[in-house]
N, C-alpha and C positions, 0 to 999 in steps of 0.2 A: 504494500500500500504506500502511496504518498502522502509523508506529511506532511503538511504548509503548517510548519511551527509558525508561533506567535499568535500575532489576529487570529487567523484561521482556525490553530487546533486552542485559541481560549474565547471562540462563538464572536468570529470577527465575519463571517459567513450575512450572520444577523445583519453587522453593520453597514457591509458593504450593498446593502439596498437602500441606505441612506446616501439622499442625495445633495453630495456634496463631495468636491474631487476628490479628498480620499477616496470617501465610497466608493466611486466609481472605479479608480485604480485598486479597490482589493478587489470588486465583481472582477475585474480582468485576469487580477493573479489568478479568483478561484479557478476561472475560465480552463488558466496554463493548468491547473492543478490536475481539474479532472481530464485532460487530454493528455498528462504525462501518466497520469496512473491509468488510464484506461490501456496504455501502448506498452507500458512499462512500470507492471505493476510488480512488487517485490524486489523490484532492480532500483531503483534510484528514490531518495529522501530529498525534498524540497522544505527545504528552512528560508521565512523570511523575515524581516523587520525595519520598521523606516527609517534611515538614516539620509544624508548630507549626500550632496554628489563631488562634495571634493576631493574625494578619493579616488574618481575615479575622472577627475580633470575636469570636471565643471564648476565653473562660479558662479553665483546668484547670491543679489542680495536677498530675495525673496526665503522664504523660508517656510513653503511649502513641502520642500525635500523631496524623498523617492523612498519607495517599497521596493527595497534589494532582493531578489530571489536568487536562493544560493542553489546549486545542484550538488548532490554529495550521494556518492556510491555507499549504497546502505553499510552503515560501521566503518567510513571514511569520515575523520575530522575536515580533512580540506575539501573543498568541494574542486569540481573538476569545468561547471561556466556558470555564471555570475550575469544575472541581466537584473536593468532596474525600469522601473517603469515610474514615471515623473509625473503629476501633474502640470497642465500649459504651465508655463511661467519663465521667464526670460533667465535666458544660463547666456555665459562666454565661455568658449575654450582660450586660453593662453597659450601658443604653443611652451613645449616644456623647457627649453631654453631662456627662454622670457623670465619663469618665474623664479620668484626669490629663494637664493641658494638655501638649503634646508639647513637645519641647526644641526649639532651633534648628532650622530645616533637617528638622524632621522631619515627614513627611508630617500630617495631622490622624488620629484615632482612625477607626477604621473602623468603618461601621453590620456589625453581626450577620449574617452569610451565610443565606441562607435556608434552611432545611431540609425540607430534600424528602424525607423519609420516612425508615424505619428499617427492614433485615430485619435476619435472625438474627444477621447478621456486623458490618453498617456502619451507624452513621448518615450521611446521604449529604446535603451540602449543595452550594448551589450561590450564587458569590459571585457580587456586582451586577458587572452588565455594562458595559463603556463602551458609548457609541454609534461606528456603525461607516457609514464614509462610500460602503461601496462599497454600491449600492441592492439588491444581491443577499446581502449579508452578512447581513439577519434572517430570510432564508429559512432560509439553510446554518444560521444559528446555532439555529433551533426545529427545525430536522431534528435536528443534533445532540442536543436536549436531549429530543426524543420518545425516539432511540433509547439515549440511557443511562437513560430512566426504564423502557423497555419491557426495557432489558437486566436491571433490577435489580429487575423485578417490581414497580416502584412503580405504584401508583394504579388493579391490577387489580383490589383489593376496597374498593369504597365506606367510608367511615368511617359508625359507627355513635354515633349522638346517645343519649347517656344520659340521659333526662327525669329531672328532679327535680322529684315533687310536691310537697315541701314544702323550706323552706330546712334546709341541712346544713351545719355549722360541726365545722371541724377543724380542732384546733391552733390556734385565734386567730385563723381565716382562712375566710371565708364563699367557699362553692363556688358558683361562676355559670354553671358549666356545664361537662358532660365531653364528649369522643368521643373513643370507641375505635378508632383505627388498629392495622393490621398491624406487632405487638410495640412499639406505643407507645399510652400513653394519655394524652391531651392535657386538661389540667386549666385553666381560668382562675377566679382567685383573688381576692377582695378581703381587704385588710389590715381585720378587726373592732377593732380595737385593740390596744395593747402592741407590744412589737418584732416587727419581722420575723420570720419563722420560720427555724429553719437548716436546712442542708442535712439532717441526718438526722432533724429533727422533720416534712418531708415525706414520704424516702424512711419512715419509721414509721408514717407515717396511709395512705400510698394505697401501698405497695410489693407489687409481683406481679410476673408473666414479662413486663416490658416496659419501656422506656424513659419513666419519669416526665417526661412535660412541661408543665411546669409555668410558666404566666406568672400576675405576683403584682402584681395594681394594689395602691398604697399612697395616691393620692391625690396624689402627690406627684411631676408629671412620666412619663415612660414606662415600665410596666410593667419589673419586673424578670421574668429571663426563668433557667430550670435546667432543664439534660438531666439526669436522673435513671439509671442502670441501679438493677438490684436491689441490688448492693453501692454503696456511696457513698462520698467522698472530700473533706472538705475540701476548699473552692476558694479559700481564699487562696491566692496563689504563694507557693512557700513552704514549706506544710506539707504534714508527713509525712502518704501516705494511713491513711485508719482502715478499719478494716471494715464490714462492715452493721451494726446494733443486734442484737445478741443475742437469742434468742430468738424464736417466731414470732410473727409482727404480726397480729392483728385484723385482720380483711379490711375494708376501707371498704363492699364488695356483696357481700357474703356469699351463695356458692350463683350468682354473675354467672358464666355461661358467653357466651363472644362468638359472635355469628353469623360465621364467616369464609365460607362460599360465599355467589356472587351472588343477589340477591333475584329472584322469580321469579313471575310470575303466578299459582301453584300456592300459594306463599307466602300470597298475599294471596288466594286462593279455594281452599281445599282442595278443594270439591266441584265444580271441573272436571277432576279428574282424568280419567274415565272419558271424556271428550272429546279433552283432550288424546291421549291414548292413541291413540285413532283417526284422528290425523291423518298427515300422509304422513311420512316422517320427513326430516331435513335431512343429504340424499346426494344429488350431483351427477345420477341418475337418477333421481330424484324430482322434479327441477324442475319438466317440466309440471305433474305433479299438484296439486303445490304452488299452483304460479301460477292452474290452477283454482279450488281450494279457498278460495284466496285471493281470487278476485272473488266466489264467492259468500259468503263472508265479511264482507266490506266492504260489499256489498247488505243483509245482515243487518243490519249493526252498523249502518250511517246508518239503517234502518227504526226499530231499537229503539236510540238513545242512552242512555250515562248522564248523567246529573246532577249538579251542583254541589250541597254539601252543608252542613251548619255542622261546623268542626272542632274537637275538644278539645285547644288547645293544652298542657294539661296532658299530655297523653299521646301529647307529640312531636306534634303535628297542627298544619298551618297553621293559620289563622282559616277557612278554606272548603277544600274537600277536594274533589277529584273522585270519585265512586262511577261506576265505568264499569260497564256490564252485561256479562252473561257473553260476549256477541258481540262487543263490542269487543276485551275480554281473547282471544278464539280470531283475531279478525284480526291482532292484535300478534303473538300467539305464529305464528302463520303466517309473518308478513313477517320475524320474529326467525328461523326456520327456515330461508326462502328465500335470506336473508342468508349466513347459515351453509353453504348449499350453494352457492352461487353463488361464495364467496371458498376452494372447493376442488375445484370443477370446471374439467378441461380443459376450455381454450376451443374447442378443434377438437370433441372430445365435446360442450359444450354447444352450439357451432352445432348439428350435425345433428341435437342430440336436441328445439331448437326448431321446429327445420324442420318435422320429422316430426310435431309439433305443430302447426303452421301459427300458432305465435307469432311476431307481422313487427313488433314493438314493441321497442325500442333501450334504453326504459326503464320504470320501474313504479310507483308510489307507492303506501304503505300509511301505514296511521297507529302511530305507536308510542304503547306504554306504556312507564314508568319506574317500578320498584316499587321504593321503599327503604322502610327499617324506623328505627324509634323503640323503646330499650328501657327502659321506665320502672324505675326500682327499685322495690321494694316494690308493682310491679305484677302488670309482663308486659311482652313482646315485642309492638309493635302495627305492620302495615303499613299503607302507602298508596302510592297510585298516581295516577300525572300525568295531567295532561286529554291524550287523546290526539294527536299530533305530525306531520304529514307528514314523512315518510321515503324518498329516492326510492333507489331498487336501479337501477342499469346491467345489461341483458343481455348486451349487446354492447360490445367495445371503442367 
């Protein structure tokens, strides 16, 4: 069993239906809790408790703090990964060079925990690892870390690249490039001249529903680096929080709505609707059909290939672009469907329903597509799509 010492195993379960950002960030731990013990149950102990993120290289005057989740191999003292999860509230990373030399006896300054994403409640980081002697401990340790990002919704929706066709200076500080993640937008910065900018002459140029992140080369050494919320705070230690700036701010994209569902081959070819349509749909009794439809499919698509193309890097495009034909894009979305029914059909049903099929194949390969999108400002929304992939499906255990 897993334990989530603390809140958790002293009726913090209770608490975290209270709404108030603790709350909300213990519901999340519970979340990680029961997905670690459902996967991995007997094998790993979860201990947590709220402390400071200076430990793990963030600053904040705020004092909100973080819900640390240790992972520890049942009857291991040390744990083997360490994630914390934060309510909003404005952090700076110092690079570690920067900070002030440590006193005696005191450990050195600690590089910036990495941050793995933001939803509505936590930013959720995850600190560097030691290395670990037992040859099976980076297995257990990426098991773990699949199922707290799958537990907390991170990395199901693609980040979106905001093209900039032309340079955009804000505040003393030339913009090199955005993308928009799930309730954070991720800004890198160069210093045009004059001082640094502060904390509320950022949140005032690009502030909206999401976690300004914000790293700011100056030329000078490594990037400084600020988690933004809408409201902001002084990060000296030290001072009093202040509010957000008064007043509402001038949108930096003005009329920018974010694509949040996954891009889709429909996305990128509106006019195979009427095909798609007609395909078998992705339910555990549809498999034959599917697997049909899908060899003549793939006879199609090797007949008639797409092509390699020149791409407008101006408008989010690589330098060469794949243009797949409409048969490619209908064996993808086949193989994306058979996928989909296969990882929800009984296997005792899908035996017999092969059978009856006379399919005596263990496995299958099809070729994928990858449709992400680029949204220019001052353009449009433009998609593209990957050179087709081998992909292979298992029928059978």
């Amino acid at each position: 069993m897993v334990a989530l010492a603390g809140w958790l195993a002293a009726g913090g379960a209770a608490r975290a239906d209270e709404d108030t950002p603790r709350g909300r960030v213990e519901a999340l731990a519970a979340r990680v809790a029961l997905a670690v013990d459902g996967r991995l149950h007997g094998q790993v102990e979860l201990r947590s408790a709220w402390d400071d993120l200076d430990g793990l290289g963030w600053l904040t005057s705020a004092d909100a703090g973080a819900l640390h989740l240790r992972f520890h191999r049942r009857g291991e003292a040390e744990p083997f990964a360490v994630y914390a999860l934060a309510p909003w509230q404005p952090l700076f990373a110092r690079p570690a060079e920067e900070a002030e030399p440590p006193g005696p006896g005191a450990p050195p300054p600690a590089e910036p925990a990495e941050l793995l994403g933001v939803t509505a409640e936590a930013m959720v980081f995850k600190a560097a690892q030691a290395p670990v002697a037992d040859p099976a401990g980076p297995a257990l340790r990426g098991e773990v870390g699949a199922l707290v990002e799958a537990a907390l919704g991170l990395g199901a929706v693609p980040p979106a690249a905001l093209a900039l066709p032309e340079p955009l200076t804000l505040e003393g500080m030339r913009v090199v490039s955005v993308r928009r993640y799930p309730h954070r937008l991720c800004v890198a910065l160069e210093l045009e001249g004059g001082p640094p900018p502060t904390p509320e002459g950022l949140v005032r140029a690009m502030r909206g529903p999401w976690v300004l992140d914000a790293a700011l080369a100056t030329g000078r050494g490594p990037a400084r680096r600020w988690l933004l919320p809408p409201s902001w705070a002084e990060l000296e230690p030290g001072d009093a929080p202040r509010p957000a700036p008064a007043g509402p701010a001038e949108p930096v994209f003005p009329g920018y709505q974010p694509k949040t569902s996954p891009d889709t081959p429909l996305d990128f070819r509106p006019s195979l609707a009427p095909r798609f349509a007609a395909l078998p749909p992705a339910t555990s009794e549809a498999v034959p059909r599917l697997l049909l439809a899908l060899e003549v499919a793939r006879a199609a698509a090797l007949a008639r290939p797409g092509a390699w193309v020149a791409g407008n890097p101006i408008l989010g495009a690589s330098p060469r672009e794949w243009a797949p034909s409409d048969e490619e894009l209908v064996e993808a979305e086949l193989g994306r469907r058979l996928e989909a029914a296969l990882g929800v059909a009984a296997p005792e049903a899908l035996r017999r329903a092969l059978e009856r099929a006379g399919e005596r194949r263990a496995e299958i390969v099809y070729r994928a597509i990858e449709i992400t999108h680029a949204d220019v400002m001052g353009s449009g929304r433009y998609f593209y799509a990957s050179e087709p992939r081998p992909r292979a499906l298992r029928l059978r255990p």
